[in-house]
DRENLOPA-961116 format. One line per 5 residues: number of its first residue (from 1); their letters; for each residue z, y, x of N, C-alpha, C. Coordinates in Angstrom, 2 decimals. Atoms other than C-alpha are relative to their C-alpha. Layout:
NUM> A> Z,Y,X,Z,Y,X,Z,Y,X; ...
This chain:
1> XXXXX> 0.36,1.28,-0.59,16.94,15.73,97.92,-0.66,-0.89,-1.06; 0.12,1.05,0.82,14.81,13.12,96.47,0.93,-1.09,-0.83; -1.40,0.87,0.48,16.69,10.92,94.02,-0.64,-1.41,-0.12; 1.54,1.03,-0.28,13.69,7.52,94.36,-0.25,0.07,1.25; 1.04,-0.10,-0.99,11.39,8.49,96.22,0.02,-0.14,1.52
6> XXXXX> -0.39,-0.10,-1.82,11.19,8.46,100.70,-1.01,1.15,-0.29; 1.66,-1.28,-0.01,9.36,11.75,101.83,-1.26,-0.92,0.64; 1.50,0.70,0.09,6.67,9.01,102.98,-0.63,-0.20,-1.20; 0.78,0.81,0.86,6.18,7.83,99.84,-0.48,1.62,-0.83; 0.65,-1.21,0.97,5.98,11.71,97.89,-0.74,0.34,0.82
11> XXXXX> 1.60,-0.22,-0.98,3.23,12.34,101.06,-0.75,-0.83,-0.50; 1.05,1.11,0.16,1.62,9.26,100.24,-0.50,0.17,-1.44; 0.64,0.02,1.04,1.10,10.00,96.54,-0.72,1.76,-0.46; 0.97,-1.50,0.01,0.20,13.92,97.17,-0.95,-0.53,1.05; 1.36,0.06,-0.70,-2.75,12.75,99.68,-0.60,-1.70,-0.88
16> XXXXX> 0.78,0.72,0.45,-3.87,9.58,97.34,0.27,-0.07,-1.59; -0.43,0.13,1.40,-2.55,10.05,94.15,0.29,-0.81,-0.99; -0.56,1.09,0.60,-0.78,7.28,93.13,0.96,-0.88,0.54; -1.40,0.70,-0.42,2.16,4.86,93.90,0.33,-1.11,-0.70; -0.41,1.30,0.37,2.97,1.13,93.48,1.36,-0.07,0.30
21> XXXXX> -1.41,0.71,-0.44,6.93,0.73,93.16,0.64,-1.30,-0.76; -0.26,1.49,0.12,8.18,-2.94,93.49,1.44,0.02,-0.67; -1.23,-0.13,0.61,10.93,-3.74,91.08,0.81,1.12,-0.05; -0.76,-0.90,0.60,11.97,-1.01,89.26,0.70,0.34,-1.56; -0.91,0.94,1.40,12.84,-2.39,85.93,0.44,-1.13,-0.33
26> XXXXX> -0.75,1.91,-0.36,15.58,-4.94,85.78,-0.35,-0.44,-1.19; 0.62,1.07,0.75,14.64,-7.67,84.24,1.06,-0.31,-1.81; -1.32,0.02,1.07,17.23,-7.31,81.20,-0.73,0.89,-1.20; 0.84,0.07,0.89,14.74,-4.83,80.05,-1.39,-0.10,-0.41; 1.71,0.30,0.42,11.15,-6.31,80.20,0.56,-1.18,-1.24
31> XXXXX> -0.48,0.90,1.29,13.41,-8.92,77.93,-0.22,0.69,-1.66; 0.69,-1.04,1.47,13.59,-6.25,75.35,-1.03,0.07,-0.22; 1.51,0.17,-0.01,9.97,-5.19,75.98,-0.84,-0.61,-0.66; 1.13,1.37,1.26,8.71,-8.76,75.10,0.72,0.03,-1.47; -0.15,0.30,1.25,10.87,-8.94,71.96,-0.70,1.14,-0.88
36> XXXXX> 0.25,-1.22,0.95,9.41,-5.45,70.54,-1.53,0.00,0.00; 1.47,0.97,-0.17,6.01,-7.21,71.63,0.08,-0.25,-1.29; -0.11,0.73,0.70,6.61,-9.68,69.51,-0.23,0.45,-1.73; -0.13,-0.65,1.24,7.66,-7.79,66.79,-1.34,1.00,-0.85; 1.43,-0.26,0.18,4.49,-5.93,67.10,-1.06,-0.84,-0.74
41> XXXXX> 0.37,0.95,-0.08,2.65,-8.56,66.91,-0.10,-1.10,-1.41; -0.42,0.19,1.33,4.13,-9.71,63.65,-0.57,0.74,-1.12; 0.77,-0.89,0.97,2.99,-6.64,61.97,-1.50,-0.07,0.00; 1.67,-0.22,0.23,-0.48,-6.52,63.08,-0.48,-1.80,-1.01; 0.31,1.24,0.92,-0.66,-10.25,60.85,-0.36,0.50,-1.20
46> XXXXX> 0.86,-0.07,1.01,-2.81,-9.88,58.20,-0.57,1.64,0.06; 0.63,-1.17,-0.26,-4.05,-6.29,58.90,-1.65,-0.36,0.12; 1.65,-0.01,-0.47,-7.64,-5.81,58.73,-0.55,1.18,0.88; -0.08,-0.99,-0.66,-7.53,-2.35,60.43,0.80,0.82,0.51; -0.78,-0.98,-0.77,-6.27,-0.29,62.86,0.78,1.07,-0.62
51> XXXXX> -0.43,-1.64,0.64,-3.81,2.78,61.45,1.28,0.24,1.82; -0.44,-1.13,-1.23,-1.59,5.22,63.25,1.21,-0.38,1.09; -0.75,1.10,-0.30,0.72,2.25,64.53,-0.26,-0.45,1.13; 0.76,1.56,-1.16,-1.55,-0.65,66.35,-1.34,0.35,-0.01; 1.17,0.06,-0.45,-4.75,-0.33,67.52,-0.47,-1.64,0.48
56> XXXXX> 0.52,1.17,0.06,-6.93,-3.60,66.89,-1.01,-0.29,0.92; 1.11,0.84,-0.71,-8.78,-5.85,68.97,-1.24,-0.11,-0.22; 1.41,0.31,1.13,-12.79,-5.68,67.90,0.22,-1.47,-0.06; 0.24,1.56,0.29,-11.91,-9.62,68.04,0.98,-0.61,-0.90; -1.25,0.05,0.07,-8.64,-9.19,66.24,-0.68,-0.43,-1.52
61> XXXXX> 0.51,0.62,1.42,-8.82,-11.17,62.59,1.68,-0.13,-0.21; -1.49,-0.39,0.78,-5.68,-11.04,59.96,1.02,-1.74,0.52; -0.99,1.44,-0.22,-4.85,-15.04,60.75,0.22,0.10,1.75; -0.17,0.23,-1.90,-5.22,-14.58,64.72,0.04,1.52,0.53; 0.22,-1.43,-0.19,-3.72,-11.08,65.37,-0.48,0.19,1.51
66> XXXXX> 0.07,-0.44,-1.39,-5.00,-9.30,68.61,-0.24,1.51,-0.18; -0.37,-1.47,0.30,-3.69,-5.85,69.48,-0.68,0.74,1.28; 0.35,0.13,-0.90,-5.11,-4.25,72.12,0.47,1.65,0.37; -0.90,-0.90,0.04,-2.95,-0.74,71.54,1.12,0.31,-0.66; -0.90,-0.36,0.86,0.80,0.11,70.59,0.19,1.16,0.10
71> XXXXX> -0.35,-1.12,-0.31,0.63,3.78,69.75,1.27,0.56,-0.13; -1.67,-1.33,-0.40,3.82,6.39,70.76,0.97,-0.84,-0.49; -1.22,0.93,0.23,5.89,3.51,71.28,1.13,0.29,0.02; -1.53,-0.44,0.00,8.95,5.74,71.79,-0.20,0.38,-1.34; -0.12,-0.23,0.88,8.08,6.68,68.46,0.80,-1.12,-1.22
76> XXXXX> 0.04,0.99,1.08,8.49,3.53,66.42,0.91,-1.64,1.11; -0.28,1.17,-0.48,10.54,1.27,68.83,1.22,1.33,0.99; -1.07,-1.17,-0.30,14.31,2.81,69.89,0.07,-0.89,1.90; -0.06,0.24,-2.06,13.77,0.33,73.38,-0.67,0.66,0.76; 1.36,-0.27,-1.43,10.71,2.04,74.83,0.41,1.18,-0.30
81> XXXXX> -0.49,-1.35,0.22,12.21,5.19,73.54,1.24,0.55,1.29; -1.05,-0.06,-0.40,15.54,4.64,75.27,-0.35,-0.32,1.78; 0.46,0.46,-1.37,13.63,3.23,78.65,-0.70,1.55,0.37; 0.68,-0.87,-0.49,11.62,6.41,78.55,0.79,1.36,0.52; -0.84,-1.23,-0.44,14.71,8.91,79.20,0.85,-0.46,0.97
86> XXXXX> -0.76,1.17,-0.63,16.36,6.30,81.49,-0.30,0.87,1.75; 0.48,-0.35,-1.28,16.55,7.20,85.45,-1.09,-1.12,0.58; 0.79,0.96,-0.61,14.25,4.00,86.12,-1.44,1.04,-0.16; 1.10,-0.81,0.12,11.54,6.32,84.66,0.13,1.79,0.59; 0.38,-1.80,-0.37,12.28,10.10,85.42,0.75,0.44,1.20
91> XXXXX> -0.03,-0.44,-1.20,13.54,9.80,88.14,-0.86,0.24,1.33; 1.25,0.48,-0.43,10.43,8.73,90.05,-0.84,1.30,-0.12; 0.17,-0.97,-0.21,9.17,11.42,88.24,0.22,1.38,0.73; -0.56,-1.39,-0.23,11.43,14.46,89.04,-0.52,0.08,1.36; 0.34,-0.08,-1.71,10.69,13.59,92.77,-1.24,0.77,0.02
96> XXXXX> 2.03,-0.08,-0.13,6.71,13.98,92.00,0.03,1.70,-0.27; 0.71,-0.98,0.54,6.48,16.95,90.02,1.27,0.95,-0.83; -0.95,-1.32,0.28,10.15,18.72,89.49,0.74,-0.35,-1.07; -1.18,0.18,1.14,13.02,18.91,87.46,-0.08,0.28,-1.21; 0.24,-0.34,0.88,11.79,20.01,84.34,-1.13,-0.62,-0.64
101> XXXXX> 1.15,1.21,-0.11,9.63,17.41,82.51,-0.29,0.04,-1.48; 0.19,0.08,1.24,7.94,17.51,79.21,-0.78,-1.29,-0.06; 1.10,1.29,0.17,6.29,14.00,77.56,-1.15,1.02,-0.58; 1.11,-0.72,0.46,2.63,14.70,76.90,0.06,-1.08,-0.87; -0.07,0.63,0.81,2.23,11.41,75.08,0.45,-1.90,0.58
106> XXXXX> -0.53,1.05,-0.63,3.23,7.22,75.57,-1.16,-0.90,-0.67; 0.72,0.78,0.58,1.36,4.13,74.63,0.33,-1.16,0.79; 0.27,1.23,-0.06,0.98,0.42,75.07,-0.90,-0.36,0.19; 1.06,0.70,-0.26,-1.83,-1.11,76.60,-0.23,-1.45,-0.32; -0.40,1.56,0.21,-1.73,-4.94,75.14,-1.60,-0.79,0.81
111> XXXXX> 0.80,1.36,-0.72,-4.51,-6.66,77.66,0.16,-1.27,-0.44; -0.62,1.25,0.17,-4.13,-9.85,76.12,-1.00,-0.90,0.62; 0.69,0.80,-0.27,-5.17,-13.05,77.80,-1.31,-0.50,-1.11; 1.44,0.60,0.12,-9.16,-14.15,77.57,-0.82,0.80,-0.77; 0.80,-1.53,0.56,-10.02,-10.87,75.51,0.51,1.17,-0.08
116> XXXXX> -0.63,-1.11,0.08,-8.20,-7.91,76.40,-1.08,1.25,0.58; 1.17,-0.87,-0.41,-10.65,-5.09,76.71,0.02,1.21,0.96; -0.06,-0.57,-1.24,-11.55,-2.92,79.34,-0.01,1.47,-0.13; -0.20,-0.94,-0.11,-10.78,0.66,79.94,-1.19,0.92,1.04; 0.95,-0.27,-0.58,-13.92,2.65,80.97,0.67,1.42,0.99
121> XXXXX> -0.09,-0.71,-0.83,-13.71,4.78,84.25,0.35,1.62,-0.17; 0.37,-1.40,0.47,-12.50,8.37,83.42,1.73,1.05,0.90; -1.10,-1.27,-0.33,-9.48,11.33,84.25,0.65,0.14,-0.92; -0.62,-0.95,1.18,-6.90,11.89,81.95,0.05,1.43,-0.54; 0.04,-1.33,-0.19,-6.87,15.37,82.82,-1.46,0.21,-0.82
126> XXXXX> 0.85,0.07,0.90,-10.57,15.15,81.24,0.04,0.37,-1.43; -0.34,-0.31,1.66,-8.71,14.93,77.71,0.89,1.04,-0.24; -1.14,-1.05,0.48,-5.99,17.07,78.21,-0.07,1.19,1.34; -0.50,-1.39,-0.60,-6.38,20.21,80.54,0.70,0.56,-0.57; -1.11,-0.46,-0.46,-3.63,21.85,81.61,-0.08,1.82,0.72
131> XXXXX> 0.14,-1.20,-1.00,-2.99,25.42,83.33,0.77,-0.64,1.60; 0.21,0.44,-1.29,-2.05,23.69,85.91,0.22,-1.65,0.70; 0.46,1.76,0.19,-2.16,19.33,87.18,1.41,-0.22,0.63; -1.21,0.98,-0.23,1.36,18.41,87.85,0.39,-0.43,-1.31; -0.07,0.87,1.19,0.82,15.68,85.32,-0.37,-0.98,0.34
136> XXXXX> 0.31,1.16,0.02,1.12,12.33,85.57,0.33,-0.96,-0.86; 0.09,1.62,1.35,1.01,8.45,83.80,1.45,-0.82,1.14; -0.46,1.26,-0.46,3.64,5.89,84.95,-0.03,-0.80,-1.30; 0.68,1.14,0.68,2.64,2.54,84.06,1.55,-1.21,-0.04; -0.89,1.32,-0.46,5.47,-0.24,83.64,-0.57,-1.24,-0.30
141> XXXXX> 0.76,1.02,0.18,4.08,-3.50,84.38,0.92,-1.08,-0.72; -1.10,0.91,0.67,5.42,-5.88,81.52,-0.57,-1.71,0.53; -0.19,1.65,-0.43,3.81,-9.15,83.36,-0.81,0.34,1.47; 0.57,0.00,-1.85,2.44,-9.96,86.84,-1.42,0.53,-0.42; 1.21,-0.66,0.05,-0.76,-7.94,87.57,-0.94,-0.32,1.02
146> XXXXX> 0.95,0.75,-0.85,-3.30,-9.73,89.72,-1.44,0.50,-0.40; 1.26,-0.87,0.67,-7.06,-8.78,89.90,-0.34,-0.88,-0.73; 0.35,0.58,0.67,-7.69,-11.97,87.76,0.09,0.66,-1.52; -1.09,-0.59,1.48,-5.77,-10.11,85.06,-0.06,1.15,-0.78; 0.51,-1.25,0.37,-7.75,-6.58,84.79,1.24,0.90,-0.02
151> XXXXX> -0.78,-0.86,-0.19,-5.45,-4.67,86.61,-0.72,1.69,-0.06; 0.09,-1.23,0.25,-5.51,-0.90,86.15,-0.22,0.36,2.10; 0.58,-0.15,-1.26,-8.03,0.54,89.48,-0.09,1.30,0.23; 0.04,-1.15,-0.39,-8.07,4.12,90.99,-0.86,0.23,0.95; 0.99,-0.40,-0.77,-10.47,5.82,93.40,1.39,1.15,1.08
156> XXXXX> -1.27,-1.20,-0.65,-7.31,7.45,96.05,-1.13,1.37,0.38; 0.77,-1.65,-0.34,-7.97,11.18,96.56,-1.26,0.37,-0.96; 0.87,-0.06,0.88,-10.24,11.26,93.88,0.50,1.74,-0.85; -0.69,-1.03,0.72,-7.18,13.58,92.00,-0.35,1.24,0.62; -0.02,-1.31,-0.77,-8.01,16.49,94.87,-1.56,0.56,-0.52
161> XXXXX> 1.38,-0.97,-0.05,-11.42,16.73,93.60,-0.74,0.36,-1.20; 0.21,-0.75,1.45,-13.75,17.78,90.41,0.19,-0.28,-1.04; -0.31,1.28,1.25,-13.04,16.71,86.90,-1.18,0.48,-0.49; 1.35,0.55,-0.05,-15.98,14.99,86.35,-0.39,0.22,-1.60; 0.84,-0.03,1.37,-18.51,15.39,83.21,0.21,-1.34,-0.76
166> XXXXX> -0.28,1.49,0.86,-17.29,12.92,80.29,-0.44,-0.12,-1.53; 0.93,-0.65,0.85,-20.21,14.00,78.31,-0.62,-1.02,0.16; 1.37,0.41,0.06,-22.76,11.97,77.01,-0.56,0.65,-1.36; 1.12,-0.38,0.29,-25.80,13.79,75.48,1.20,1.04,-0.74; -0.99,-1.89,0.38,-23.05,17.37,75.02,1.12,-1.01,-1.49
171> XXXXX> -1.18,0.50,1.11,-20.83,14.66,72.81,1.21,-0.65,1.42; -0.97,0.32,-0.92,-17.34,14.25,74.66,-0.08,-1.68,-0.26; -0.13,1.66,0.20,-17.32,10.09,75.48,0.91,-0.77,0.37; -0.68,0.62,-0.81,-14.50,9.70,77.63,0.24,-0.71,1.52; -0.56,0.97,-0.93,-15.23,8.46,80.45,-1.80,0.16,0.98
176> XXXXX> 1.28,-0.53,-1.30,-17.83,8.99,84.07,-0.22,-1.46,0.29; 0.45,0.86,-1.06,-19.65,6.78,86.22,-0.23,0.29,0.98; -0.47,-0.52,-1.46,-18.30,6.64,89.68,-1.31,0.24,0.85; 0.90,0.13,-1.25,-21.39,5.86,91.65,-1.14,1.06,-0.48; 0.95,-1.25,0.48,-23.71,8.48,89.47,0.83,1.32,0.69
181> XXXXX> -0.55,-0.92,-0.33,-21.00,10.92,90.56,0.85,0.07,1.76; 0.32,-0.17,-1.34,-21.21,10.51,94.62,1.65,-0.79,0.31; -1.32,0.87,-0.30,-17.90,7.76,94.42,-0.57,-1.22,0.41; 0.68,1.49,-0.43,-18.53,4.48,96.20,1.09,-0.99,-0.75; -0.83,1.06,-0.05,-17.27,1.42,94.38,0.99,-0.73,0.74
186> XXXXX> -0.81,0.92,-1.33,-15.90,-0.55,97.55,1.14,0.95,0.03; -1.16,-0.45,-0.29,-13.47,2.34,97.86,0.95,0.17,-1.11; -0.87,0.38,1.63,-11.64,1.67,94.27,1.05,-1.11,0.68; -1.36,0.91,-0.68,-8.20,-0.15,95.02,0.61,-0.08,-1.24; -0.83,0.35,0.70,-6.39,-2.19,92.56,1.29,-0.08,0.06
191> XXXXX> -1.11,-0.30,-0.06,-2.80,-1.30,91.94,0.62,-1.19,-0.87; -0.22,1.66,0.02,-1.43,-4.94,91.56,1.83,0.34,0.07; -1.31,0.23,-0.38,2.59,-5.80,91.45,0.41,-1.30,-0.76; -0.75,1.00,0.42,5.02,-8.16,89.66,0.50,0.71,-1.07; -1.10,-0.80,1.16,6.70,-7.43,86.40,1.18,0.40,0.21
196> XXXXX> -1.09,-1.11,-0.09,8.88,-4.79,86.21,-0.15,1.40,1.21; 0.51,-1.18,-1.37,6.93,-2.70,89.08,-0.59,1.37,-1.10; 0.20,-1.40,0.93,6.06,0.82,87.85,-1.56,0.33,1.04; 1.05,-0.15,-0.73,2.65,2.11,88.72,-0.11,1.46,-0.26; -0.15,-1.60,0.48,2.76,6.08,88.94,-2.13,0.60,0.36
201> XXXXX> 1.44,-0.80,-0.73,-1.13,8.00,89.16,0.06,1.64,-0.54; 0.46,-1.11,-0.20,-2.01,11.48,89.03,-0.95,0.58,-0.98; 1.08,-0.41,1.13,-3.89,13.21,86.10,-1.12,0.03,0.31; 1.39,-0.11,-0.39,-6.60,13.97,87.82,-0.80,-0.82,0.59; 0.79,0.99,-0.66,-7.30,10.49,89.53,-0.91,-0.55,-0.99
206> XXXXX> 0.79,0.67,-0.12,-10.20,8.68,89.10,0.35,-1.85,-0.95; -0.12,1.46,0.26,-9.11,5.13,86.95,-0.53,-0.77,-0.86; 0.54,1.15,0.88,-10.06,2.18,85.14,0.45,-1.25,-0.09; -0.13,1.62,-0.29,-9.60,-1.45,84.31,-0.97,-0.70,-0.56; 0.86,0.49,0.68,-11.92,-4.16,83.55,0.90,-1.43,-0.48
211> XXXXX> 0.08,1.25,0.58,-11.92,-7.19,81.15,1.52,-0.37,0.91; -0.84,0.97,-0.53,-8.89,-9.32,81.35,-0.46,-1.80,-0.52; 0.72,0.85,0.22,-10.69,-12.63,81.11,0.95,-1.29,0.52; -0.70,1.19,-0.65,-7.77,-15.12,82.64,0.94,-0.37,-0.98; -0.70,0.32,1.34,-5.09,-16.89,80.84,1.40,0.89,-0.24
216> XXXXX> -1.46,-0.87,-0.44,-2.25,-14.18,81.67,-1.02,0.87,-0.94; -0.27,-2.17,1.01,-1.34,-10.58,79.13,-0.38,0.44,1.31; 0.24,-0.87,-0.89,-2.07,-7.99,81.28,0.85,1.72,-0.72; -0.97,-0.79,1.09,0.66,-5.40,79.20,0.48,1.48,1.21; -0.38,-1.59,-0.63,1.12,-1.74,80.59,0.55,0.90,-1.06
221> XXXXX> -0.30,-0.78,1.16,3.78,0.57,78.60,0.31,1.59,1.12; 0.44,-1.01,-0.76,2.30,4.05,79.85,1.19,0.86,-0.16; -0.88,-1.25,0.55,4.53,7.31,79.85,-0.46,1.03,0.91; 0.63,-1.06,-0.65,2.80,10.33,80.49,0.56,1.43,0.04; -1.08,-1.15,0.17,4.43,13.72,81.25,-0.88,0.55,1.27
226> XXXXX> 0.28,-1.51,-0.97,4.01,17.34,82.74,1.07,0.37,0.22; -1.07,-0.87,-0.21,6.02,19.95,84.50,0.03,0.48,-1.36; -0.44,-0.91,1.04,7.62,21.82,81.86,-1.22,1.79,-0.06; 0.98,-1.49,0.12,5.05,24.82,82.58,-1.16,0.03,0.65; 1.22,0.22,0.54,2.05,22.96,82.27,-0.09,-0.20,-1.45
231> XXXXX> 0.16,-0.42,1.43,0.61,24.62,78.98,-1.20,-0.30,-0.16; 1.45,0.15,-0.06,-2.07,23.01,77.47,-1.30,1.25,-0.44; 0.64,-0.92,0.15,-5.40,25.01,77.40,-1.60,-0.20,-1.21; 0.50,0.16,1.60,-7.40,25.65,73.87,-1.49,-1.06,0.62; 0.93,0.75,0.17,-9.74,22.90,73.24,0.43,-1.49,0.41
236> XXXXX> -0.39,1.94,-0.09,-7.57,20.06,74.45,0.02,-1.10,-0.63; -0.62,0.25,0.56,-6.45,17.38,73.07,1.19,-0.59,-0.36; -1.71,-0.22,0.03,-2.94,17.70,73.47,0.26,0.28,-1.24; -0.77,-0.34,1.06,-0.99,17.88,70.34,0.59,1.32,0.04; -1.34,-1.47,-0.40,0.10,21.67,69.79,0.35,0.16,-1.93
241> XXXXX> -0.84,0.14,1.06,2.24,22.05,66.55,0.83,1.26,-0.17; -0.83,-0.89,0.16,4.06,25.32,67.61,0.87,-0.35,1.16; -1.17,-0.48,-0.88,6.60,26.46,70.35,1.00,-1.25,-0.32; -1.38,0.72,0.08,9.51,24.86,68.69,-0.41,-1.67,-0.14; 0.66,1.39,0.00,7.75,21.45,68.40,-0.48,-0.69,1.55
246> XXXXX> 0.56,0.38,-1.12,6.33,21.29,71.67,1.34,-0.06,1.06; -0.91,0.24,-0.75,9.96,21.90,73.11,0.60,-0.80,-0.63; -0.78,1.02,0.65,11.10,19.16,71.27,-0.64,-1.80,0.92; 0.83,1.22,-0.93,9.02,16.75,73.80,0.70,0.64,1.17; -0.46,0.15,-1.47,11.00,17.85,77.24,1.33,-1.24,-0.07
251> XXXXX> -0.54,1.00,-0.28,12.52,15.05,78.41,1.30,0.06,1.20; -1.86,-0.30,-0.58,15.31,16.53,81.10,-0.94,1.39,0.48; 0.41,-1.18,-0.68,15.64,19.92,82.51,0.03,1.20,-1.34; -0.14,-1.12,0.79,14.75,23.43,80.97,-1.43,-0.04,-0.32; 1.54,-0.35,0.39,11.83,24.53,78.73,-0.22,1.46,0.60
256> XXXXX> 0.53,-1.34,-0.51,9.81,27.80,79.89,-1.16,0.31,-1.45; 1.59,-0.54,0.94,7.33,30.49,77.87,-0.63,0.47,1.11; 0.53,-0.83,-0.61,5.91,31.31,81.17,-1.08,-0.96,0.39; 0.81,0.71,-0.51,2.98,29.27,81.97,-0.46,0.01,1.62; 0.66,0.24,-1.13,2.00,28.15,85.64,-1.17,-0.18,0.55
261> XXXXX> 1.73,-0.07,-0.30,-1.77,29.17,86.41,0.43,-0.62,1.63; 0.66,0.47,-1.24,-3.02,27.03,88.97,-1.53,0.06,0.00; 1.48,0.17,-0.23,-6.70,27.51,90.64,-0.28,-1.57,0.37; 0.38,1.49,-0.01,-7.67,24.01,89.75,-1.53,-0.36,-1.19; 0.92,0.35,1.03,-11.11,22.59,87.81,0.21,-0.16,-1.18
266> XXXXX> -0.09,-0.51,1.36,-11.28,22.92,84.24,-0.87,-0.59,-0.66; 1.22,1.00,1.57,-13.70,20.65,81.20,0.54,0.06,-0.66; -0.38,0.35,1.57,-12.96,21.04,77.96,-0.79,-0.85,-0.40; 0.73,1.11,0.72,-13.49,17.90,76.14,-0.46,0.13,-1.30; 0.54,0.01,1.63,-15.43,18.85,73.27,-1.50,0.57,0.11
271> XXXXX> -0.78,0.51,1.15,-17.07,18.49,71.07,0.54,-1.42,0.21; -0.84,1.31,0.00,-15.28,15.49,69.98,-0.79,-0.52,-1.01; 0.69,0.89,1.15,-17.02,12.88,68.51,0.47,-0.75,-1.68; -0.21,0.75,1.47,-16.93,11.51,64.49,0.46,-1.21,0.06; -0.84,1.60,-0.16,-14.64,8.42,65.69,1.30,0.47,-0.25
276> XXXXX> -1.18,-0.24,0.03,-11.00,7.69,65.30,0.62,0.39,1.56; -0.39,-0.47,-1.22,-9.12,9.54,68.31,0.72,-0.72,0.63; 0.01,1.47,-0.47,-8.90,6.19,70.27,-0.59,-0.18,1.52; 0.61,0.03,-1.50,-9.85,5.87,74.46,-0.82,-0.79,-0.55; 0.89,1.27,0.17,-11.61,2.65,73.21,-1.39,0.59,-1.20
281> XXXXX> 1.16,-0.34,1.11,-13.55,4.36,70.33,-1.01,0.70,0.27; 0.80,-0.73,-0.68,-14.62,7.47,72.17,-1.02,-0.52,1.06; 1.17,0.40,-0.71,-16.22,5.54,74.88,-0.65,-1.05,-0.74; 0.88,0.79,0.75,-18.02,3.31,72.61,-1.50,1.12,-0.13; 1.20,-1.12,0.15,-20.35,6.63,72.77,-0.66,-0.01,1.31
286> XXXXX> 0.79,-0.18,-1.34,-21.63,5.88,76.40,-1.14,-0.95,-0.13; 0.90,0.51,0.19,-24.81,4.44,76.63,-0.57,-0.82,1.31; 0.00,0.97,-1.35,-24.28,2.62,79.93,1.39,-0.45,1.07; -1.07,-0.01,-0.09,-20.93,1.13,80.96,0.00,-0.65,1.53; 0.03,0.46,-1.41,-19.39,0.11,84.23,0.48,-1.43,-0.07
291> XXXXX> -0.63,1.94,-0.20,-17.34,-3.38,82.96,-0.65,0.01,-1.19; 0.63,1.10,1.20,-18.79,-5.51,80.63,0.97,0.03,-1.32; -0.77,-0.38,1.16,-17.55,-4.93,76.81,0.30,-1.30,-0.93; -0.80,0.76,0.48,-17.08,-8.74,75.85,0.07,-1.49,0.74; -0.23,1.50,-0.97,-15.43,-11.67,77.41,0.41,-1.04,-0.75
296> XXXXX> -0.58,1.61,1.02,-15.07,-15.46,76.43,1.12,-0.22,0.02; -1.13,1.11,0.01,-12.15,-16.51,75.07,0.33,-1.06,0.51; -0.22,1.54,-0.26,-10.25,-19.17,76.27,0.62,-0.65,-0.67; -0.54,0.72,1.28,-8.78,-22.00,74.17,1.46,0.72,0.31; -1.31,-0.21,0.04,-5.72,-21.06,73.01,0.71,-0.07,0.17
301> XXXX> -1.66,0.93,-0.16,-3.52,-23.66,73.89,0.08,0.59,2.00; -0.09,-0.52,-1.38,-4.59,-22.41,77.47,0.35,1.25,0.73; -0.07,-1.24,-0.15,-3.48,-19.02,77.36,1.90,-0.05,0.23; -1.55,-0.37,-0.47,0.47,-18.08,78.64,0.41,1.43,-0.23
């Protein structure tokens, strides 16, 4: 039996590939959350560059930090660590995609009010093929998500169909353009809630966000995971380290050596371009974008 989920709602995210659930982290710990913000936040002060930590704002300066990634936050923070093995998170999962759950990787999205930058249109599955796509992102929303606010947008049913070319000129860039590739804009739907809502999508969907240009964060702490026997396939870029390393990322359940071939589409993302291995860096290699790459600040004192 589902332990979450209604069988409407696991229909509803196998025919659109994705799922908005309303309050699913009590509010006790988006409290934590913001303090490990914070703390963030602290460090990136006086930094002039990005390392294997925080990922900087192109607007981000050492007196006025702006972060605009916290990488493998279960790594370096024991709350988002301790939230990520929690039933608020895998349980949601187990429903989706089975009792056996390996992390692929986690991150922090920091949208910050009046320049938080935009996430160009692409497939995760793009970066990381799989032998087979029961792999997905849940998103926990750490503040209210409105479209003022550059909420995170999907194309439903998008996941059932090809993974799209994220090539520009045979250099991997990250990231398609919907309407070059027979997707109509108008049918893109913003996945909107309230803090503490979880936003689950589908490896293979279709997403994006643009510009957060209002006086609201716009803060998403991702957690991405496969069945246990989805094995990534050479040329990814999945982290592989060895057997005993890679079972050191399942998160409940049993590990397997038997891999699960599924007849599903296939891109290897490479080559890989001479940037730091960054969503934001790689598409800096497209040579025609879908959101706009810089927005006006607003005064400071006006920002929440």
């Amino acid at each position: 039996m589902p332990e979450v989920l209604s069988p409407d709602q696991i229909a509803l995210y196998q025919e659109q590939g994705y799922l908005v659930l309303e309050n699913q982290i009590p509010a006790a710990w988006l409290a934590r959350i913001h303090a490990e913000i914070a703390r963030f936040e602290d460090e990136a002060r006086g930094m002039t560059a990005s390392n294997d930590r925080l990922d900087l704002e192109d607007s981000h300066q050492p007196d006025a930090p702006r972060l605009r990634r916290i990488k493998l936050p279960h790594l370096i923070s024991d709350v988002m660590r301790e939230l990520m093995y929690s039933d608020h998170i895998l349980g949601p999962a187990r429903d989706l995609i089975g009792p056996d759950l390996r992390l692929h990787t986690t991150k922090l999205n920091m949208k910050s009010a009046g320049y938080g930058a935009a996430v160009e249109w692409h497939q995760d599955y793009a970066f990381y093929p799989h032998t087979n796509d029961d792999i997905l992102a849940i998103g926990v929303l750490i503040d209210d998500m409105a479209s003022e606010n550059g909420p995170l947008m999907v194309y439903p049913g998008s996941h059932r169909g090809p993974v799209y070319d994220h090539h520009v000129d045979g250099v991997f860039a990250g990231a398609m353009l919907p309407e070059e590739n027979g997707l109509d804009p108008k049918d893109a739907v913003e996945l909107t809630g309230t803090a503490g809502s979880i936003s689950i999508h589908h490896g293979r969907i279709v997403h994006g966000s643009a510009l957060n240009t209002s006086v609201r964060a716009r803060r998403i702490l991702f957690y991405e995971m496969m069945a246990a026997d989805a094995f990534p396939i050479m040329g990814s870029m999945t982290r592989w380290d060895g057997i005993k390393d890679y079972d050191t990322r399942m998160l409940c359940g049993n590990a397997t050596r038997n891999p699960r071939l599924k007849d599903i589409p296939v891109r290897i993302p490479q080559p890989q371009p001479d940037v730091p291995i960054s969503i934001y860096e790689i598409q800096k290699g497209l040579k025609k974008r879908a959101f706009d790459t810089i927005s006006e600040p607003k005064d400071v004192k006006d920002r929440t």
